[in-house]
Structures are given as structure tokens and as C-alpha cells.
N, C-alpha and C positions, 0 to 999 in steps of 0.2 A: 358299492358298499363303502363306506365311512368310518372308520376306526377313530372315534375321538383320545383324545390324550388324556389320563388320568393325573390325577394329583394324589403322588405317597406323602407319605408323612413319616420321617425319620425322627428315629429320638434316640440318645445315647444313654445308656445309666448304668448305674455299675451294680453291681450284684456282689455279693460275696455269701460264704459257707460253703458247708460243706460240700452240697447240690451242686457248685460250680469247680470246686477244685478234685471230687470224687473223677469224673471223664480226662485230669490229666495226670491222674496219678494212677488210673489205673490204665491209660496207655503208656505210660513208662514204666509201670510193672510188665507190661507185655513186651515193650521193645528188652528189657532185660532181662526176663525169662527166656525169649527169642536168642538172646545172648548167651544166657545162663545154660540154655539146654543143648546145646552143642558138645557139649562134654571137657568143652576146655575150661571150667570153673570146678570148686569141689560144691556147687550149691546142687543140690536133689529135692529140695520142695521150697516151693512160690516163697513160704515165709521167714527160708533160711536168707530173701533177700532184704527184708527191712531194715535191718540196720543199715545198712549199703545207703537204700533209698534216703532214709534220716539221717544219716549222719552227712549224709553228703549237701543236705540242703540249705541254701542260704539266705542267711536273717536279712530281711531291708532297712535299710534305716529310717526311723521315724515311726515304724509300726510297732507295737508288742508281740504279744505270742496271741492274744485275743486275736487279733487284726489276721493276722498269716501261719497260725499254727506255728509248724516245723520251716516256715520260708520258701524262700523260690527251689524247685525242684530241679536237680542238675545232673541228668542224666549219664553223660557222658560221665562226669568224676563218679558215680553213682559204679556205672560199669567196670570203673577202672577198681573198686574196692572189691569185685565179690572175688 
């Protein structure tokens, strides 16, 4: 039997909205709830954590608010506020 070798075809492109940044913002709401529910914070519902999340996050330079909403998402300073 004979396995020939195929030819992939790679392509890069960028995507943006909110379809691509919804799956990393809502895993850092999880690692922070994960945080948050241990009882060492005074947070007791999911959305006592947004501000935490926004404020913590940071603008890039060169883009607007169009481009990147609220900015790079930075979990860790994110944790450190609730």
C-alpha cells in the first residue's frame, strides 16, 4: 500500500470582532470567577466582575476604540482588582 503525500495549502488572515475576541474574554471571565469564587474576594455574581475586567485592560497604540474596544485583556492586573 502507498500513501501518497498531499499538498496543504496554508493561508494567514486576520479576523477581528467581536466572534474572535467573545472565546477570550469569556475565558478570563472563567479563570476569574474560578478566582473570584473561592471566597477570598467580596465579588458574589459573574457581573460584580466587569469593571475589574475593563478597567484593567490595555489600549495599543496605533488602534482606536473601533479597532480593539476596551484593549488587550490582562487578566492577572484584572485579578489583582476584584
Amino acid at each position: 500500500m502507498t500513501i501518497e503525500p498531499r499538498e496543504f495549502h496554508t493561508a494567514i488572515a486576520t479576523l477581528s470582532g467581536t466572534s474572535m475576541a467573545a472565546p477570550h474574554v469569556s475565558g478570563g471571565a472563567a479563570l476569574l470567577w474560578s478566582i473570584a469564587s473561592d471566597g477570598a474576594t467580596s465579588v458574589r455574581e459573574p457581573r460584580q466582575m466587569v469593571p475589574a475586567i475593563l478597567d484593567s485592560c490595555v489600549r495599543l497604540p496605533g488602534y482606536g476604540p473601533e479597532a480593539q474596544g476596551h484593549g488587550l485583556l490582562q487578566i492577572v492586573a484584572a485579578a489583582r482588582r476584584l
